[in-house]
C-alpha positions in Angstrom: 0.0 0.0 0.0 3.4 2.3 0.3 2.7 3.4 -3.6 -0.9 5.1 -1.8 1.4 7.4 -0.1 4.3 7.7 -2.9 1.9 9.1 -5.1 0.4 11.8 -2.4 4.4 12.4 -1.2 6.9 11.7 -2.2 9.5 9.3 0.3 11.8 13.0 1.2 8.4 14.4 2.5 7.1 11.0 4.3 10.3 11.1 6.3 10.1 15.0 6.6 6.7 14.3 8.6 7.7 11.7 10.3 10.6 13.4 11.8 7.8 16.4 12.8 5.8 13.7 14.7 8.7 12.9 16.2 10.3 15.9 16.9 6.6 17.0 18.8 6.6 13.6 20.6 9.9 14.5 22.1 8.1 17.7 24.1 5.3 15.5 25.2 3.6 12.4 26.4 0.6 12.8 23.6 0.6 10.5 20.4 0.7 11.8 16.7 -0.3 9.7 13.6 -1.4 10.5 10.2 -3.3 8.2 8.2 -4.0 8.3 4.3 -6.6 6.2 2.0 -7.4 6.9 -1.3 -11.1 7.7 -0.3 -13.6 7.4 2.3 -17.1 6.9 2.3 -19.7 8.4 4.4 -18.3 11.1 6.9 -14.7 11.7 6.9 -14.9 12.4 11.0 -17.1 8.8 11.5 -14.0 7.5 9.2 -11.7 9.3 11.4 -12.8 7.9 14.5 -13.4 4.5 13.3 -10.0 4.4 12.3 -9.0 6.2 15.4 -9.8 2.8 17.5 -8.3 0.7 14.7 -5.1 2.1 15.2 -5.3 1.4 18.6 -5.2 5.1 19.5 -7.7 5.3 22.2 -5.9 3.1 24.2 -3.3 6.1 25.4 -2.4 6.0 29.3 -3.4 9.4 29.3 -6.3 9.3 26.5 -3.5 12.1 24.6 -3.8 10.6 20.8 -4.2 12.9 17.9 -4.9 11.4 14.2 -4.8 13.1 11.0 -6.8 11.1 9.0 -6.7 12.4 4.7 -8.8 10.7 2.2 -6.7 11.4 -0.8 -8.8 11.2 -3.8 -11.8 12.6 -2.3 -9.8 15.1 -0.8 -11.2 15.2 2.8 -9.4 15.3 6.1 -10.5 15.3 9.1 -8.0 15.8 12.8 -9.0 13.9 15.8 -8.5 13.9 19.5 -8.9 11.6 22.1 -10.7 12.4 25.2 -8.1 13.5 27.4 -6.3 16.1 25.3 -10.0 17.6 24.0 -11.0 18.1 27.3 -8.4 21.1 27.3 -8.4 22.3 24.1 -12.0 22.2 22.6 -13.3 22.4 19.2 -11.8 25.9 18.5 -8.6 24.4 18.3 -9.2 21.3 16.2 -10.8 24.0 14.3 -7.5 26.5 13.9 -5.6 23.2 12.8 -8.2 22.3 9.8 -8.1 25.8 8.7 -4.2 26.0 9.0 -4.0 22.6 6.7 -6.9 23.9 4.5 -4.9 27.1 3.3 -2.0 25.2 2.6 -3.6 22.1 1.0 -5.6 24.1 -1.2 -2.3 25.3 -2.5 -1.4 21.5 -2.9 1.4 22.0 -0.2 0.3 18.9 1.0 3.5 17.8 3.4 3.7 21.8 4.6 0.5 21.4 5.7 0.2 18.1 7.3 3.9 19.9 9.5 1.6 23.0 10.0 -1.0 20.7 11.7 1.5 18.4 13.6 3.5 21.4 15.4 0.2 22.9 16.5 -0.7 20.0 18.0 2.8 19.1 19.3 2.4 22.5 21.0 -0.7 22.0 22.9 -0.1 18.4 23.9 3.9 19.4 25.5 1.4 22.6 27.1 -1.3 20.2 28.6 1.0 16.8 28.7 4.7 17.0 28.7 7.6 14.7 28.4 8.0 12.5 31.1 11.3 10.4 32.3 9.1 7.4 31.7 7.5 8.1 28.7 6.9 5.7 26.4 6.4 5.8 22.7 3.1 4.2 22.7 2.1 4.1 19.3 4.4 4.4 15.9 5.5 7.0 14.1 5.2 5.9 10.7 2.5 6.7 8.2 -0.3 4.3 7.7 -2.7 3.8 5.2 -5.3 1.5 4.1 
């Protein structure tokens, strides 16, 4: 399924995000993951949160995972938190990261965008949940897709 996310970036930007989830992981407790498929059907945010407990992300110590789910082809995302870290942030901010992500993927900066998204919520999660000496990378890093 790699050649899903070859065609959407290319392997230089895959790493690039990767090394922003991991660079935000290092200030924080909270789990980043990005998702692609080439489409979704129905809502994007039922997909999102489908996939959310697929990917094993509600199962957090802290309830601290964020997904960034994007339906390629249909061009739809959709940026999910778990229960812990939405109880201080709200909707606003999930809102402020789509609209960040919109302006820049409707300039089809794609990997800029998906940073963008991943270093606002880096931000909040170190604010709400920092790094701990037992911290644990709970989740991986890599990009899935289905």
């Amino acid at each position: 399924m790699a050649s899903q996310v070859e065609k959407f970036l290319t392997a230089a930007e895959e790493e690039q995000i990767v090394e922003s989830i991991r660079a935000a992981e290092k200030l924080t407790s909270g789990e980043i993951r990005v998702h692609l498929e080439s489409s979704c059907e129905g809502k994007v945010y039922d997909r999102a949160q489908e996939l959310f407990h697929l990917l094993k992300m509600d199962n957090t110590k802290q309830a601290n995972g964020i997904l960034f789910y994007l339906a390629v082809d249909d061009r739809k995302f959709s940026v999910l938190g778990d229960k812990g870290i939405h109880a201080h942030v709200g909707d606003d901010f999930w809102n402020s990261i789509r609209e960040v992500m919109e302006a820049r993927f409707r300039e089809s900066e794609f990997k800029n965008g998906l940073i963008a998204g991943i270093e606002m919520a880096g931000e909040k999660l170190a604010a709400f949940f920092p790094w701990q000496e037992d911290d644990v990378n709970e989740l991986p890093d890599q990009i899935s897709t289905s």
